[in-house]
C-alpha positions as a LaTeX table, in Angstrom:
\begin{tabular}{lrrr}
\hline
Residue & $x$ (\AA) & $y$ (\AA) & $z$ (\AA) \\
\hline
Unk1 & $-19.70$ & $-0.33$ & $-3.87$ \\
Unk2 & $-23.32$ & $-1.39$ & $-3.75$ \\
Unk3 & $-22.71$ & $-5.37$ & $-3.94$ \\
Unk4 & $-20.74$ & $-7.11$ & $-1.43$ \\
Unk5 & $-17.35$ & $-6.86$ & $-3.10$ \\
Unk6 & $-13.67$ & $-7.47$ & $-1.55$ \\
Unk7 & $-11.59$ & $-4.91$ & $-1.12$ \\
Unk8 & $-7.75$ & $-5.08$ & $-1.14$ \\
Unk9 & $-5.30$ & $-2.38$ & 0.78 \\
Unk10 & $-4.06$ & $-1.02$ & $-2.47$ \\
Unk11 & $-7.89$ & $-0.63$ & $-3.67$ \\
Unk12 & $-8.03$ & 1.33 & $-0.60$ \\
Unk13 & $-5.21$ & 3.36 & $-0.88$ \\
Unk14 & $-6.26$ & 4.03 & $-4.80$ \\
Unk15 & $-9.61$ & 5.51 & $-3.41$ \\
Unk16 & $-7.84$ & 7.65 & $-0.61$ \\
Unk17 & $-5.13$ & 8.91 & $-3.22$ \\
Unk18 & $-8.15$ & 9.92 & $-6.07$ \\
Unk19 & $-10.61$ & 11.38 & $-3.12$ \\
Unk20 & $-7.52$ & 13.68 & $-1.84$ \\
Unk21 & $-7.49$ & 14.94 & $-5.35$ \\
Unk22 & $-10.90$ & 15.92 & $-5.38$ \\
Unk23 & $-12.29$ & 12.56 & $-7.28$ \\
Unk24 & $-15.71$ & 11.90 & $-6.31$ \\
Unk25 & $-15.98$ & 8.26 & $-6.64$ \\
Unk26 & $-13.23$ & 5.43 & $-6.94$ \\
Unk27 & $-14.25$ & 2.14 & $-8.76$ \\
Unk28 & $-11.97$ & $-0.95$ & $-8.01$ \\
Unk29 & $-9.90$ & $-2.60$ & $-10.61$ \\
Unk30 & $-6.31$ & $-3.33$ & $-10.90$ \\
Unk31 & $-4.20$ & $-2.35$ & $-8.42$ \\
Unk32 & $-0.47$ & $-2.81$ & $-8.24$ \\
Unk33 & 1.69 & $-3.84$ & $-4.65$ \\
Unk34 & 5.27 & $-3.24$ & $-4.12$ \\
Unk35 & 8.48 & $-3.83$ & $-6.15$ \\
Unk36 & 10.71 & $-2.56$ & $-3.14$ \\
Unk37 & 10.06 & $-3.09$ & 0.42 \\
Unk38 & 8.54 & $-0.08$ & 1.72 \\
Unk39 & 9.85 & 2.39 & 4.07 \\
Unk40 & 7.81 & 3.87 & 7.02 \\
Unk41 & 8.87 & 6.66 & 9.79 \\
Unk42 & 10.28 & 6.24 & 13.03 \\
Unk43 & 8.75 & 8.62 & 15.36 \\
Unk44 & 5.89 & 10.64 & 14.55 \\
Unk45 & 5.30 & 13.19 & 12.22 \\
Unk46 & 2.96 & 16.08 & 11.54 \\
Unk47 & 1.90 & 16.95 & 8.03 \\
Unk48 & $-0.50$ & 19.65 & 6.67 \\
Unk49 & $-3.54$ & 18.81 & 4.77 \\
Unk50 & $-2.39$ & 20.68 & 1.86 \\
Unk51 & 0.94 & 18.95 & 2.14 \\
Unk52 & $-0.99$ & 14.83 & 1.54 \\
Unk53 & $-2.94$ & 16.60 & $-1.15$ \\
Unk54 & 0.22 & 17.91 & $-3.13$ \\
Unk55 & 1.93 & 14.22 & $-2.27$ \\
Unk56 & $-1.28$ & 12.28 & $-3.92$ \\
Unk57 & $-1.52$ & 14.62 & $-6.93$ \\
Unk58 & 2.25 & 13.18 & $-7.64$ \\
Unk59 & 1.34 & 9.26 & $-6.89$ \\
Unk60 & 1.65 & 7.97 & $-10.43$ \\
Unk61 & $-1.34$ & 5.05 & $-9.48$ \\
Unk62 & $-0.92$ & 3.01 & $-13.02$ \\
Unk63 & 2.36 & 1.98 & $-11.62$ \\
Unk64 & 3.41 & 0.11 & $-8.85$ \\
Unk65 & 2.76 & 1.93 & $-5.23$ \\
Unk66 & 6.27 & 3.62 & $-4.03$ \\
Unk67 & 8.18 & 2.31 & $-1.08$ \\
Unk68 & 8.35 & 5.49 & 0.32 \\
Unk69 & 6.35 & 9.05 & $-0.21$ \\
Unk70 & 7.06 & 12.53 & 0.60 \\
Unk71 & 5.19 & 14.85 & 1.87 \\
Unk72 & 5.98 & 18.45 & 2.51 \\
Unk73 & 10.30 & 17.13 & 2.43 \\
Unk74 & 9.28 & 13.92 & 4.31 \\
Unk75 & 9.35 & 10.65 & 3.49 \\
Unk76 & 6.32 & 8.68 & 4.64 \\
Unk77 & 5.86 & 5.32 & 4.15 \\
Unk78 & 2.35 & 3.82 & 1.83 \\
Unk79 & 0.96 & 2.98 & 5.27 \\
Unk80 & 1.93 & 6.29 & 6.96 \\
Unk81 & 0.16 & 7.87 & 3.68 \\
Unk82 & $-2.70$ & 6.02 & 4.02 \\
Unk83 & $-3.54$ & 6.27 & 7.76 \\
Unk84 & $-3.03$ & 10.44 & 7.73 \\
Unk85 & $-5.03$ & 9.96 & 3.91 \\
Unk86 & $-7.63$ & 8.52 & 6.20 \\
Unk87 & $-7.50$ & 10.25 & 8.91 \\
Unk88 & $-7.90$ & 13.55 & 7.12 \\
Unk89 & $-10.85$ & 12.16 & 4.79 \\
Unk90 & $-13.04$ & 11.14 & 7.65 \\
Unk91 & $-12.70$ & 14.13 & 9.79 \\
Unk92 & $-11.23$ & 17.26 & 7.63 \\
Unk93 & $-7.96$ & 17.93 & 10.27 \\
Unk94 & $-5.81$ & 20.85 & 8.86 \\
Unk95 & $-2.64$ & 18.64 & 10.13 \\
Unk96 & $-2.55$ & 14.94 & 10.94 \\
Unk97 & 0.09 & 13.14 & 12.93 \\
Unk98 & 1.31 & 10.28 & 11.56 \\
Unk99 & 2.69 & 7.53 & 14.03 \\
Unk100 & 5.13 & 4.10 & 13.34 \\
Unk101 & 3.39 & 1.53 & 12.26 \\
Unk102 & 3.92 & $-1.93$ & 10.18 \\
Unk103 & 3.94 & $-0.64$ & 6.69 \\
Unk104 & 2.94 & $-4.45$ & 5.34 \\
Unk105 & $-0.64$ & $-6.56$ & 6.20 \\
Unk106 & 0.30 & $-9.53$ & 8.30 \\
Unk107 & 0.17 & $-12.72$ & 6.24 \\
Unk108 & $-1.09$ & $-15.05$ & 8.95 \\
Unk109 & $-4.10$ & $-15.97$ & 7.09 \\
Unk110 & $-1.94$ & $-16.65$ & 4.19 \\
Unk111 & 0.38 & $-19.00$ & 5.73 \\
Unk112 & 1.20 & $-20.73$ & 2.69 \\
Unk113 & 3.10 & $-17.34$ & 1.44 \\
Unk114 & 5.02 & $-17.27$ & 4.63 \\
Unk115 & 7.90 & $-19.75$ & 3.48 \\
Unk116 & 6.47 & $-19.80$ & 0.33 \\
Unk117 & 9.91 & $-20.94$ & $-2.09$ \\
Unk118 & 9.21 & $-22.74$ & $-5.47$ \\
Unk119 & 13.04 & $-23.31$ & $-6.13$ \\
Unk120 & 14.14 & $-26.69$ & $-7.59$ \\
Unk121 & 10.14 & $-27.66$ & $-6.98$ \\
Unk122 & 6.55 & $-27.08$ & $-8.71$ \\
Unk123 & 7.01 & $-26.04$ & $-12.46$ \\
Unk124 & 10.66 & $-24.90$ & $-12.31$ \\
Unk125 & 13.75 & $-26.60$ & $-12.86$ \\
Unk126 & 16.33 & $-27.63$ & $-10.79$ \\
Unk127 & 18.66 & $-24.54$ & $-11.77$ \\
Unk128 & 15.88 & $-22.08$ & $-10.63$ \\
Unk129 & 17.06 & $-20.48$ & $-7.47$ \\
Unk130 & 14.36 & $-17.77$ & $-7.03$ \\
Unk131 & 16.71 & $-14.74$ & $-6.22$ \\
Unk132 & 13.79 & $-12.51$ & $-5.77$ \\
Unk133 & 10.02 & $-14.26$ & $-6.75$ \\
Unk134 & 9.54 & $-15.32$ & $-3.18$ \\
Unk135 & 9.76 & $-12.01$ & $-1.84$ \\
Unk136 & 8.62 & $-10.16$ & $-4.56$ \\
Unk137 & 5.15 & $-12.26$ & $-3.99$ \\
Unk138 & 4.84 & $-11.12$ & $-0.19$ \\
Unk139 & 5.48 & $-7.78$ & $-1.51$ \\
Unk140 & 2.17 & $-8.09$ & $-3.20$ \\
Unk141 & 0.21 & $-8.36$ & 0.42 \\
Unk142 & $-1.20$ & $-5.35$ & $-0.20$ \\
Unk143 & $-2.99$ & $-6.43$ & $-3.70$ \\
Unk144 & $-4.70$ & $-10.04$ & $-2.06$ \\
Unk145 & $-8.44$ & $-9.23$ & $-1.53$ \\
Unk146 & $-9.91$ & $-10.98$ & 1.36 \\
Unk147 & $-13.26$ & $-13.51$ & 0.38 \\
Unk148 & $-15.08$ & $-14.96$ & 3.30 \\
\hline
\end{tabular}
């Protein structure tokens, strides 16, 4: 990116997915969050090179990013994938190990998603109850791009 240009998480994780493939460049566009809550590990775990380049060959990235990835039989969540992605694009490991983390952005400079609940209010009808848009809109964390 030559211009100054905001960059979301999932544009990240797009790039780190294509340049584990062997892509040369990654231009952003449209990106896709969660539908599901994702899934991360609870204590750390190794994986081989080879093993997070087989995994992002298999990341369908037209649809939306999976709550939960394997690599090499284990399931890693999208942030686990994209540290070790990381990790083994900046310095060329063999194996990276992977460590807990928070698998969503914090959204404490969105505070207005944080209760965020348009039922009976806004545009929508009384009857609306929003069973799911609420959440499904924090699920998205990982598409907001950040302007200063």
């Amino acid at each position: 990116v030559n211009a100054p240009f905001s960059l979301s998480v999932a544009d990240i994780f797009q790039a780190a997915v294509r340049f584990l493939r062997g892509e040369s460049e990654y231009v952003p566009g449209k990106v896709y969050g969660f539908l599901d809550a994702p899934r991360g590990i609870t204590a750390p775990v190794t994986v081989t090179a080879a093993a997070l380049r087989d995994a992002a060959a298999k990341i369908d990235l037209e649809a939306f990013i999976p709550p939960s990835i394997e690599v090499d039989g284990q399931p890693l969540g999208p942030a686990d994938f994209l540290y070790a992605a990381l990790d083994l694009l900046s310095d060329g490991s063999k194996t990276v190990t992977v460590t807990p983390r928070e698998q969503l952005n914090s959204l404490a400079d969105f505070p207005q998603l944080i209760n965020f609940a348009p039922a009976g209010k806004w545009v929508h009808t009384p009857d609306f109850h929003d069973d799911y848009l609420s959440d499904r809109l924090r699920l998205q964390a990982w598409t907001l791009r950040y302007v200063d």
